[in-house]
C-alpha positions in Angstrom: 105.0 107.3 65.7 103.4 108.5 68.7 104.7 110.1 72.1 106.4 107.9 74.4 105.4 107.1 77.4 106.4 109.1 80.6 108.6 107.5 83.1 107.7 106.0 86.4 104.0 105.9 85.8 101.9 102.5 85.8 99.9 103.5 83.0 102.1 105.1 80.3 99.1 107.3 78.1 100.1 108.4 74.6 99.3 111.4 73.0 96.8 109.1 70.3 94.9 107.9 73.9 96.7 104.2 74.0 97.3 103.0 76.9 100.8 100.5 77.6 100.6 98.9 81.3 103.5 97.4 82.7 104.9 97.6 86.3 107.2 100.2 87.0 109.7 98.0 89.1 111.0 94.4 89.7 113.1 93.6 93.1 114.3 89.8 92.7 116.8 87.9 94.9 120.1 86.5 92.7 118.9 82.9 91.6 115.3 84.1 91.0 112.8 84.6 87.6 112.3 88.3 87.2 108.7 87.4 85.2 107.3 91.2 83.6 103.8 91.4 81.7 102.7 94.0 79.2 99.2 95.0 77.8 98.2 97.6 75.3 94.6 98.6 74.0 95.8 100.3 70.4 93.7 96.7 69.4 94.1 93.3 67.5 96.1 94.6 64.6 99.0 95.2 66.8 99.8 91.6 67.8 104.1 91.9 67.5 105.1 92.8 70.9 109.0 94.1 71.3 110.9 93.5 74.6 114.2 95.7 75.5 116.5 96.0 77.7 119.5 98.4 78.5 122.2 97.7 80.8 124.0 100.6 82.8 126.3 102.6 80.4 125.3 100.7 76.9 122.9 100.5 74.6 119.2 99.7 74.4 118.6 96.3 72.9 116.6 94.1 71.7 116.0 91.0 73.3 113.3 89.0 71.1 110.4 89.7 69.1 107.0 87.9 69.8 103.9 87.5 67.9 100.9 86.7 69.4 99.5 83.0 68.6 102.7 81.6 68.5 105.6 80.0 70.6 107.8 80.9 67.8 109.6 84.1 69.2 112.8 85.5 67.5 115.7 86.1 70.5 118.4 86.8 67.7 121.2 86.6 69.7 119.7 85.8 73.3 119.8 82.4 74.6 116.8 80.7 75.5 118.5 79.5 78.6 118.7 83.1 79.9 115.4 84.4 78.6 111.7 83.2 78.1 108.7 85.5 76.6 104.6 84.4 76.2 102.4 85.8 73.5 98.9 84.7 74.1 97.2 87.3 72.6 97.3 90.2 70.3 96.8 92.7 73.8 99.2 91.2 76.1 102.8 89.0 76.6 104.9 88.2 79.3 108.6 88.3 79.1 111.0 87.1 82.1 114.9 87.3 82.8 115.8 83.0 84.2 117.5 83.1 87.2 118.4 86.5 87.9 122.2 87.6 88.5 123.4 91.3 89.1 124.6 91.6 85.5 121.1 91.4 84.8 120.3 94.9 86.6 118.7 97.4 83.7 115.5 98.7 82.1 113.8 96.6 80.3 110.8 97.6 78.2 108.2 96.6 75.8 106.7 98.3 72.5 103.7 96.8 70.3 104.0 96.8 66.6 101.3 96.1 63.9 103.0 94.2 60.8 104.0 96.9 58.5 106.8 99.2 60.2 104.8 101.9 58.5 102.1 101.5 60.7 103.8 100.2 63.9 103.0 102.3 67.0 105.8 102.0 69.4 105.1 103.0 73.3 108.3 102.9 75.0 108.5 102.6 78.8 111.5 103.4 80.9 110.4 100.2 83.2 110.1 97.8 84.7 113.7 97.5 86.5 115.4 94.8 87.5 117.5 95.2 90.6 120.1 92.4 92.6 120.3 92.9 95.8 122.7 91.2 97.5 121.5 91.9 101.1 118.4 89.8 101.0 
């Protein structure tokens, strides 16, 4: 495993030099998509890409598994209806929160993973955020 990535930063650098972009924040009106892309350059072998979220006061979770050539994605437990996520490639994938309510506010993160667990290389980012707010 290598160091997570430090918070608030656009580019998250680990200590092995790979580099996770994602945005460090997401403002959406209640009704909206909340859409959040992810990129990594650790290379082609890492083509599972992880997407998280953690509410205020629980648990991080995960919210489906992707891999990268297929629509195929594993949400578990999440509803389809609530939650969408791209793959196109083994660098990059796209995951976004359907119609956005305030329940929805958290952190929600990616992390890349080659196929073994033995090898995966997680890089953990304490964004983007989603945020309701009412006033607009």
């Amino acid at each position: 495993l290598t160091a997570p990535c430090i918070p608030n930063l656009r580019r998250c650098q680990t200590a092995a030099t790979y580099i996770l972009h994602q945005p460090p924040e997401l403002w959406r009106r209640r009704g909206e998509d909340a859409k959040m892309d992810c990129s990594h350059t650790k290379g082609a072998g890492y083509y599972q890409m992880y997407w998280f979220r953690q509410l205020p006061g629980e648990s991080m979770r995960l919210v489906v598994l992707t891999t990268a050539g297929t629509d195929k994605h594993d949400f578990g437990d999440f509803s389809t209806e609530k939650f969408s996520a791209s793959k196109p490639d083994a660098h990059s994938g796209s995951f976004s929160v359907l119609k956005v309510e305030p329940a929805d506010e958290g952190v929600y993160f990616c992390a890349v993973g080659a196929h073994r667990h033995s090898d995966g290389l997680w890089l953990p980012s304490m964004e983007p955020q989603i945020f309701y707010n009412k006033n607009k």
